[in-house]
C-alpha positions in Angstrom: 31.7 -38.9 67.5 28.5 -38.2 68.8 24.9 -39.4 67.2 22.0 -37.1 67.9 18.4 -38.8 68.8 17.6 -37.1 65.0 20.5 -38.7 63.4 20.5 -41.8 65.5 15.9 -41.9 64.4 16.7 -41.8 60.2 19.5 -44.2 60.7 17.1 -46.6 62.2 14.2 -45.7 60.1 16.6 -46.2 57.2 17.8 -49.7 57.9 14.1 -50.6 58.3 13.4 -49.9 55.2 16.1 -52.0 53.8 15.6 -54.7 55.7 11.7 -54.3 54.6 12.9 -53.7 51.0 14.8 -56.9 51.7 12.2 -59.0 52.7 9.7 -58.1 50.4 11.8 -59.3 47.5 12.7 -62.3 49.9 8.8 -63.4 50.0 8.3 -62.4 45.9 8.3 -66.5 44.1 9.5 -64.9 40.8 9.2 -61.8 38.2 6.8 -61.5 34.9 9.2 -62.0 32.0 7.3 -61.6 29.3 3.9 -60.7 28.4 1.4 -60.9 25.8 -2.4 -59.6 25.9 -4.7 -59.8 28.8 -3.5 -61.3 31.5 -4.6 -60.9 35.8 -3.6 -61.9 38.6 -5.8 -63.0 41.5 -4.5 -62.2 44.9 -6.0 -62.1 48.4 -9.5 -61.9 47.1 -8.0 -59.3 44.9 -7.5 -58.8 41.4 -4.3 -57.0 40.0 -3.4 -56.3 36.6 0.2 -57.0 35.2 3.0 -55.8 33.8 6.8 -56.6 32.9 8.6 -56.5 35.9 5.4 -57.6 38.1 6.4 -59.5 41.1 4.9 -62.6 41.2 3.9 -64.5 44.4 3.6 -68.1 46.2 -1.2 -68.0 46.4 -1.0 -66.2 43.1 -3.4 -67.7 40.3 -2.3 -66.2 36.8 -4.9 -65.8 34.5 -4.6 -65.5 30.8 -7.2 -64.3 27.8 -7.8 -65.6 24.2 -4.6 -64.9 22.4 -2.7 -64.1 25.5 0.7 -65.3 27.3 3.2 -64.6 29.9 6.1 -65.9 30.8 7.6 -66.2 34.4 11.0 -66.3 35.4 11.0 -67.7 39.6 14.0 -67.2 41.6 15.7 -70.7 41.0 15.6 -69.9 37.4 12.9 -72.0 36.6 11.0 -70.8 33.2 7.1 -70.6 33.3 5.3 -70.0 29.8 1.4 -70.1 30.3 -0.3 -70.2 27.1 -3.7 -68.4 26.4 -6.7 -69.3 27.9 -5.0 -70.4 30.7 -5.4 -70.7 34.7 -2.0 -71.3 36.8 -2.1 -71.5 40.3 1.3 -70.5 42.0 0.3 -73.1 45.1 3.5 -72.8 47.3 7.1 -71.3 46.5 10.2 -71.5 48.7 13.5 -71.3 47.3 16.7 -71.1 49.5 19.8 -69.6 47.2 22.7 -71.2 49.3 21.5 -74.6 50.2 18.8 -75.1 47.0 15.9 -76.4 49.3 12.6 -75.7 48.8 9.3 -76.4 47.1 7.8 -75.5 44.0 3.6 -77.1 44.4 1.9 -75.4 41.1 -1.2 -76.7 39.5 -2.6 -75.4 35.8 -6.2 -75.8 36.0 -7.0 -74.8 32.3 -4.8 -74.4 29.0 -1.1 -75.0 28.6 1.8 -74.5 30.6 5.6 -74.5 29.5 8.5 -75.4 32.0 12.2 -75.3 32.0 13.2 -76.5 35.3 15.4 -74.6 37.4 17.8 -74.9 40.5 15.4 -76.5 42.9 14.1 -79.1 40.8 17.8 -80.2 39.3 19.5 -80.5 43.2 15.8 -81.7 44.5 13.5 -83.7 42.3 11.0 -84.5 44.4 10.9 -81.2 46.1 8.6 -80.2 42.5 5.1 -80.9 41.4 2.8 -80.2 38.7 -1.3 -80.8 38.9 -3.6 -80.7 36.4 -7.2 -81.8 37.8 -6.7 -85.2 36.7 -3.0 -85.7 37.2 -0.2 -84.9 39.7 3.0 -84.9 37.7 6.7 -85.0 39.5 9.7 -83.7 37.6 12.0 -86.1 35.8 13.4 -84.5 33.4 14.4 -80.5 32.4 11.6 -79.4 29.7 8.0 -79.8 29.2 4.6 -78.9 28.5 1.7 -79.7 30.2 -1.8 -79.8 28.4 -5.5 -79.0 30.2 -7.8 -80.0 27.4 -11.7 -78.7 27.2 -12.7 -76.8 30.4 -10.5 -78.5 32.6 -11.3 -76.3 35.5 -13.3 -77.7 38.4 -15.4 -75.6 40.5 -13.1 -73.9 43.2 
């Protein structure tokens, strides 16, 4: 069987795309669960809006309104609710699905944030942290909530 250069050009141009499809979703820290009100998300200078099904990313800060929420599922199954009000900042996210390595660096500058630890903070611990801007928290145990009372955002 012979390939023509046509045949042989969407084959390759095909398998790009896959791999591309592939490593987009690879890069992706988690997906937008649930979501309540107003809710942003700031992004390479940029702001985007959000939906269910949003892709959410390691640099992402997740804003939330008055009477707002969203809940984030990331790819180790770890459970994010952020409460209204509320600024999260996704600082780093890696998460390997075979050996369970990786970090997970997020700090909520303002409101409340909800956490049901997933795969990388069960196999490593101290591969996890939590900031607020008076507090670095490590992960001891499988549920909690983290409080940012008054402003609680410093100046960026």
């Amino acid at each position: 069987m012979r390939i023509h250069a046509t045949q042989y050009a969407l084959i390759l141009v095909c398998s790009c795309m896959a791999v591309g499809n592939a490593c987009a979703a690879a890069d992706s820290a988690g997906v937008v669960k649930t979501l309540k009100g107003a809710v942003h998300i700031e992004r390479a200078g940029g702001t985007s809006s959000v939906a269910i099904g949003t892709e959410v990313y390691s640099s992402d800060r997740i804003v939330t309104g008055p009477e707002s929420s969203i809940g984030i599922t990331l790819r180790d199954n770890t459970l994010l609710s952020e409460g209204a009000n509320s600024v999260l900042e996704l600082n780093k996210f890696a998460f390997n699905t075979t050996t369970y390595d990786g970090a997970l660096d997020a700090t909520i500058k303002r409101g409340s944030l909800a956490v049901i630890d997933g795969k990388l903070a069960k196999a490593n611990p101290d591969a996890v942290r939590y900031n607020t801007p008076t507090t670095t928290l490590g992960v001891r145990g499988t549920e909690f909530i983290i409080e940012v009372g008054g402003n609680g955002e410093s100046a960026r």
